[in-house]
N, C-alpha and C positions, 0 to 999 in steps of 0.2 A: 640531294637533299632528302627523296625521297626514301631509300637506300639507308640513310642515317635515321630517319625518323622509324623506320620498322625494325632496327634495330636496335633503338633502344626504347620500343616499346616491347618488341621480345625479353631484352634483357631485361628489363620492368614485371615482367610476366613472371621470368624464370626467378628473379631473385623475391619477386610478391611470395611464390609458391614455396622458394626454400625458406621462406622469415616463416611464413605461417606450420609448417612443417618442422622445425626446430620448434618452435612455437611449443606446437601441439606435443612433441618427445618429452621437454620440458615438464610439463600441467603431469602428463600421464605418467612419468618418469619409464615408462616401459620397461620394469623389473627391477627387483631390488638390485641393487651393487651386493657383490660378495667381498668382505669383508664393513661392511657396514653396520647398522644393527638395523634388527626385525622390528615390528611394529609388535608391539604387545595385543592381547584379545585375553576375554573373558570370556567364555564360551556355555551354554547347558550342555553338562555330559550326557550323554544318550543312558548311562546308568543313575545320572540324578545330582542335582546341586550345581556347581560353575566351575569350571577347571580354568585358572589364571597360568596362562603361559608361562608370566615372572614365576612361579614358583618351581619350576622347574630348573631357574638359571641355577650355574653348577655341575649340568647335565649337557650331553651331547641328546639334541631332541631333534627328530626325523619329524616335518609337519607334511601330510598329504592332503590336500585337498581334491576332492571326489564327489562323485554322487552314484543312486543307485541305477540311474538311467544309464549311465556311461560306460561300453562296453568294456573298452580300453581299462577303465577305475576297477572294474569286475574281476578283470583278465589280473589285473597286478596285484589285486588284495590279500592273494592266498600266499604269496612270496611275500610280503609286508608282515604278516603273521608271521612264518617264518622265522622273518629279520629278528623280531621284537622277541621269538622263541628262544632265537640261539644266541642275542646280544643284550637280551634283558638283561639277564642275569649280569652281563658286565658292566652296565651304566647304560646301555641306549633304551634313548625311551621314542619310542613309535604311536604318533599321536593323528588318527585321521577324521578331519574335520569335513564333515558333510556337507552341502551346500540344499538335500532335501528339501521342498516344504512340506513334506509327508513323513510325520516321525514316527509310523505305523511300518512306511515302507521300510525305512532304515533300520528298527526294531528286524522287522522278519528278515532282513540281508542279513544283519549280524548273527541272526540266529542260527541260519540257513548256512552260510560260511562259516560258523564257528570263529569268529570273530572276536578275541581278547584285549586286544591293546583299546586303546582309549579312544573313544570317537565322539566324538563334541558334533552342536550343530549351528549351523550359518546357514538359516533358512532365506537370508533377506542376501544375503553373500557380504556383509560388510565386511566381516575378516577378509574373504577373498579378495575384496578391493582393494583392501588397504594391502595388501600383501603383493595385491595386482598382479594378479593371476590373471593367463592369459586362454584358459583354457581348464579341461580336466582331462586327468590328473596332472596334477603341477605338485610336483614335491620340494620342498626346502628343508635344508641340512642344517640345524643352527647348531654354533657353538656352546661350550659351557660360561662362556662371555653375554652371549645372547646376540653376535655378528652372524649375518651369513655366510658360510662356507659353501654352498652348491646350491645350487636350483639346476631344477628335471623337469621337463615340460613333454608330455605323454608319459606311458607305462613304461616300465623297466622291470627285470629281472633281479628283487633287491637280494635274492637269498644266495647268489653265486658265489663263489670263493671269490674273486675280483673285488665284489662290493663287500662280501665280511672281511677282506683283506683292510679296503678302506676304509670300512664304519671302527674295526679292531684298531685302524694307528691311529684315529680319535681319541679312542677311551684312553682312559687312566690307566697306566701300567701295574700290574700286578706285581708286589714286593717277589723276589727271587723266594721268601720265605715262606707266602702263599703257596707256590707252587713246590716245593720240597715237601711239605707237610701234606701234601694230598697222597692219597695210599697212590700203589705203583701200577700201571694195570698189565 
């Protein structure tokens, strides 16, 4: 009897812990789902006014969330520039959103890096919550639907042939007649 009763007070135990623990995955969702859609944000640009994520749908948008503490966020920013160098011009747009509460420090990073692409702020982190970032940098890939296509969680190497392979079969293909008309080199 006794034998029975600690055993389903273990078992009592083990399945208390797994209800509260699905529980908890649940509320937090622990990352968006890829192919899902992203949570919208309005953001202040670090250059001035609100950059609305929706206005972007249409576009294949690279989101980073960063800050200038973050060694890791430091280490990948200059390949993120890069990315945005070599696939702007084809539809990607490379957007990274700061998590600062010091818009003085994010000024002199961008400065100091040389820094182009669009950098919005989340001083309080609500975008990041809502995007449920687990960390920085945490990067997501969105569609021109406005779904996720990938989540990166730490720094990565975005300017490789491997990832402009990837970011290039995103875009929009170029008419065969674009590429005829460009002189020969």
């Amino acid at each position: 009897m006794k034998e029975a009763l600690k055993f389903a007070a273990v078992l009592a135990i083990v399945g208390g812990a797994a209800f509260g623990f699905i529980s908890l995955q649940e509320k937090k969702g622990y990352g968006l789902k890829e192919g899902g859609p992203v949570p919208g944000f309005a953001l202040p640009a670090l250059s001035g006014g609100i950059s609305d994520l929706g206005s972007l749908r249409g576009r294949v948008v690279l989101v980073n969330f960063w800050a200038t503490w973050c060694p890791p966020c430091v280490e990948e920013m200059p390949s993120l520039e890069r990315l945005q160098e070599a696939l702007g011009p084809e539809g990607l747009v490379v957007v990274g959103v700061s998590v600062d509460r010091d818009e003085k420090a994010v000024q002199d990073f961008v400065r100091r890096f040389g820094v182009r692409f669009p950098i919005l702020r989340d001083p309080e982190a609500h975008a990041a919550a809502a995007w449920r970032t687990t960390g920085y940098p945490e990067t997501f890939v969105v569609s021109r639907e406005g779904t996720l296509l990938r989540r990166f969680v730490g720094p990565a190497q975005w300017d490789t042939p491997e990832a402009l392979g990837y970011f290039r079969s995103l875009l929009p293909r170029r008419a065969a007649t674009d590429r005829s008309t460009s002189p020969a080199r």
